[in-house]
Each structure stands twice: as C-alpha cells, then as structure tokens.
One Martini backbone bead per residue (centre of mass of N, CA, C, O) as a GRO file, in nm:
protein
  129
    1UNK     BB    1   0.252  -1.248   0.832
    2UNK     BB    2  -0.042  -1.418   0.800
    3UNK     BB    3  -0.156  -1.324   0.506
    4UNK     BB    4  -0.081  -1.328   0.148
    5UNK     BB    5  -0.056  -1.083  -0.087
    6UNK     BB    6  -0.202  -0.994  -0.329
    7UNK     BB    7  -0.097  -0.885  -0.666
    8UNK     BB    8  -0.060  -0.541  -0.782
    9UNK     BB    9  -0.135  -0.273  -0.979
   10UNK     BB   10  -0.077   0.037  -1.021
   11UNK     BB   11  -0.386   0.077  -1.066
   12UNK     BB   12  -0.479  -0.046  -0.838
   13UNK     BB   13  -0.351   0.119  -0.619
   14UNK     BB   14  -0.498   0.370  -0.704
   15UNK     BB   15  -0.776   0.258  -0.566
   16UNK     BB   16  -0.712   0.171  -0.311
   17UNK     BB   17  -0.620   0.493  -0.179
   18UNK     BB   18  -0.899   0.539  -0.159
   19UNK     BB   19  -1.046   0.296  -0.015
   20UNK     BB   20  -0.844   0.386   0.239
   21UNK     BB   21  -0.937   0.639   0.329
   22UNK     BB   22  -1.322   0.572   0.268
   23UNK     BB   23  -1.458   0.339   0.387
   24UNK     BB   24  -1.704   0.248   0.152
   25UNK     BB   25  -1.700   0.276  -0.223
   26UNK     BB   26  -1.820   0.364  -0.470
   27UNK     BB   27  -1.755   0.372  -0.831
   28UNK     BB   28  -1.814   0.673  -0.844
   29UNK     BB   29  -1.624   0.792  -0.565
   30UNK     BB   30  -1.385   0.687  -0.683
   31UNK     BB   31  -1.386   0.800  -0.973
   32UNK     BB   32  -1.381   1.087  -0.853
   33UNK     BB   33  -1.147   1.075  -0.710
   34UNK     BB   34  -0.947   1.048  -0.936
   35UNK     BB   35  -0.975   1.261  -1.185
   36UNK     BB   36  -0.747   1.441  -1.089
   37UNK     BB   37  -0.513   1.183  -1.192
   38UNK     BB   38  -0.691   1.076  -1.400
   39UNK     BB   39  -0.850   0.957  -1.730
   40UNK     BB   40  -1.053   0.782  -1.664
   41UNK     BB   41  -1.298   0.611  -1.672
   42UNK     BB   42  -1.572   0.436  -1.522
   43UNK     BB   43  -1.509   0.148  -1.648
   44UNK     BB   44  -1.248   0.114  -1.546
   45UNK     BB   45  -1.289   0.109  -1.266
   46UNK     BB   46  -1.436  -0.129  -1.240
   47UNK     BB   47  -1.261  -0.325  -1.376
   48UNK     BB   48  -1.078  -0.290  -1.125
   49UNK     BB   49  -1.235  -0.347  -0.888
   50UNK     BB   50  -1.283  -0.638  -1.022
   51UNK     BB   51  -1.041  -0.754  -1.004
   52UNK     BB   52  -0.995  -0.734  -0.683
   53UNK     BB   53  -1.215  -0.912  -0.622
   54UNK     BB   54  -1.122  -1.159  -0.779
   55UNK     BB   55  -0.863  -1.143  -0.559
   56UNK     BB   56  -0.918  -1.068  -0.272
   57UNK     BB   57  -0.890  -0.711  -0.190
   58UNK     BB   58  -1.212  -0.657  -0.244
   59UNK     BB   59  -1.496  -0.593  -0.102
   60UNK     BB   60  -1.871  -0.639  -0.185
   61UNK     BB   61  -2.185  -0.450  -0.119
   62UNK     BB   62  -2.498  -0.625  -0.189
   63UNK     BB   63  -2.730  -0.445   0.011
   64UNK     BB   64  -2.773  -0.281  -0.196
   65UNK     BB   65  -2.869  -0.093  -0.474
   66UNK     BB   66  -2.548   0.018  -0.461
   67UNK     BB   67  -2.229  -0.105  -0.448
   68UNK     BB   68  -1.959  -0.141  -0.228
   69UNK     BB   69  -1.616  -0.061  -0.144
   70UNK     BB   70  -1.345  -0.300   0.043
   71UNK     BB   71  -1.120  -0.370   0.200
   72UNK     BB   72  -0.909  -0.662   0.294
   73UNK     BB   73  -0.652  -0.473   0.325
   74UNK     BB   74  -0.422  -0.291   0.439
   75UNK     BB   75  -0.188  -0.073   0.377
   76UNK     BB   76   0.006  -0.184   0.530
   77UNK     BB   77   0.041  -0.445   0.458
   78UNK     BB   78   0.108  -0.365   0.134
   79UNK     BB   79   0.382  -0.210   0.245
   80UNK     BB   80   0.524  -0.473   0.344
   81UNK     BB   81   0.477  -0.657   0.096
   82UNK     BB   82   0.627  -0.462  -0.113
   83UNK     BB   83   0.919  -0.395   0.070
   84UNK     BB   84   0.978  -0.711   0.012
   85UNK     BB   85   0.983  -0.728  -0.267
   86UNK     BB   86   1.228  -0.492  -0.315
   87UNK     BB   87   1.411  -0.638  -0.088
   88UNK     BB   88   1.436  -0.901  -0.259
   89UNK     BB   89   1.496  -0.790  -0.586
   90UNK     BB   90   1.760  -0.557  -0.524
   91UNK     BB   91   1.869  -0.650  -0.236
   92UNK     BB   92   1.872  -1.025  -0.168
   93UNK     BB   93   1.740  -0.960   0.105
   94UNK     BB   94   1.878  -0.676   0.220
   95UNK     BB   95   1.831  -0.430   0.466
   96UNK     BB   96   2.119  -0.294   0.492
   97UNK     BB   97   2.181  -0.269   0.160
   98UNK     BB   98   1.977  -0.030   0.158
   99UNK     BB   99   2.046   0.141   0.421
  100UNK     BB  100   2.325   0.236   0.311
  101UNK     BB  101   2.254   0.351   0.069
  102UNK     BB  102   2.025   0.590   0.140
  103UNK     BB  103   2.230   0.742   0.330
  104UNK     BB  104   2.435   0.790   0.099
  105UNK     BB  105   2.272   0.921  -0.081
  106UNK     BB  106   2.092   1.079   0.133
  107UNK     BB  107   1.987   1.383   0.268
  108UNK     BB  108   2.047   1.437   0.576
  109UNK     BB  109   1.875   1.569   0.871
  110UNK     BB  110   1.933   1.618   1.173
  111UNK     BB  111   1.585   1.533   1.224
  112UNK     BB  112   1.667   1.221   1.070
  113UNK     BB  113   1.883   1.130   1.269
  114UNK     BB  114   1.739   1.109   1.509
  115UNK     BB  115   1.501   0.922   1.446
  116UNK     BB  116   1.709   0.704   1.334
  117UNK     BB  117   1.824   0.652   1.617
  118UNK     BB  118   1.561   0.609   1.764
  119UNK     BB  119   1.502   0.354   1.651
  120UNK     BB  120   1.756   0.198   1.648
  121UNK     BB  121   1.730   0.183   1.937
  122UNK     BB  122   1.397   0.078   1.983
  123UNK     BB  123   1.529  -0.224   1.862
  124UNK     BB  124   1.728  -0.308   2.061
  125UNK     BB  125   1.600  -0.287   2.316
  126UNK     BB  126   1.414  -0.539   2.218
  127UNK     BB  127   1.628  -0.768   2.152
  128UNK     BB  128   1.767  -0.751   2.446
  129UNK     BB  129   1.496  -0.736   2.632
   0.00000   0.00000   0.00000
C-alpha cells in the first residue's frame, strides 16, 4: 500500500460508506442517506464529517456556495488497511491462522469452495509463473 492509511471510528465509517456511493456529496446529502440507519441529527453529522478533514481523510471543495465533501482514499484501500489491522490484532499477523479457522468454523456451500479453489489456484500460478 503506497500511502499509511488513518484509523476512523465506526461512525466514521458509517459517513465514509455514503461518500463512497456517490462522491461528493453536501454534508445534508449525508444526513439524509444516513436518516435511516442512524438517529444522528445533521450536527452529528457535520461533526463527523469535520473531523475526517481534519484527518485528511475526505476532501471538501469550497468552491461553490455550499461546501461539498469526498473521499481521499478509495473504499478498497481502507478494507485492506482494516483487514490487516484485525489480522494484526486478533491472529498475530497470520493469515493462514484465520483462514484456517474461518474455514473450519463456516459451512462453506459446494460453489464457495470451488471459488475459493479457484482464487488459491491463481495465487498459486501468480507466485510459481
């Protein structure tokens, strides 16, 4: 990953997940995609999306009358910088260890396992070729 990704609270999250729909939108366009998941009022919201500026994680263009608000890092990026966070934290960095448990652990359906033969085939081919 080229650029360190900054770490966001789950109400962060919960703003990111709009802005990556249909970026960018006014911090009303939010509240209203949000209305019904959260109770939040539209300060909240605000707030919120205040402080991801602030962490330099959603631009906002004032160029116009009412200010607008986008991602500065792709929905991808932060699934992967979380992704190795929790196998980080929970599996001490080992992604065999939590595949192996996932596995054992989820009623896998005959064409999840044929997905997953086929993803660790062309990983396999990727590393040998």
């Amino acid at each position: 990953m080229s650029k360190k990704v900054p770490s966001i609270s789950e109400a962060e999250w919960e703003v990111m997940n709009v802005l990556w729909e249909k970026p960018p939108q006014t911090a009303n366009e939010v509240y209203f995609s949000l209305e019904g998941r959260t109770d939040w009022k539209l300060k909240t919201v605000r707030s919120l999306l205040d402080r991801l500026v602030q962490k330099k994680v959603v631009g906002v263009n004032k160029n116009q009358k009412v200010y607008t608000f986008f991602p500065l890092y792709s929905q991808d990026e932060y699934q992967r910088a979380e992704t190795q966070s929790f196998i980080k934290r929970i599996y001490g960095g080992t992604l065999k260890s939590m595949l192996v448990q996932f596995i054992q652990e989820e009623s896998l359906s005959e064409e999840d396992i044929k997905e997953l033969r086929s993803i660790l085939d062309g990983k396999t081919k990727k590393t040998s070729g």
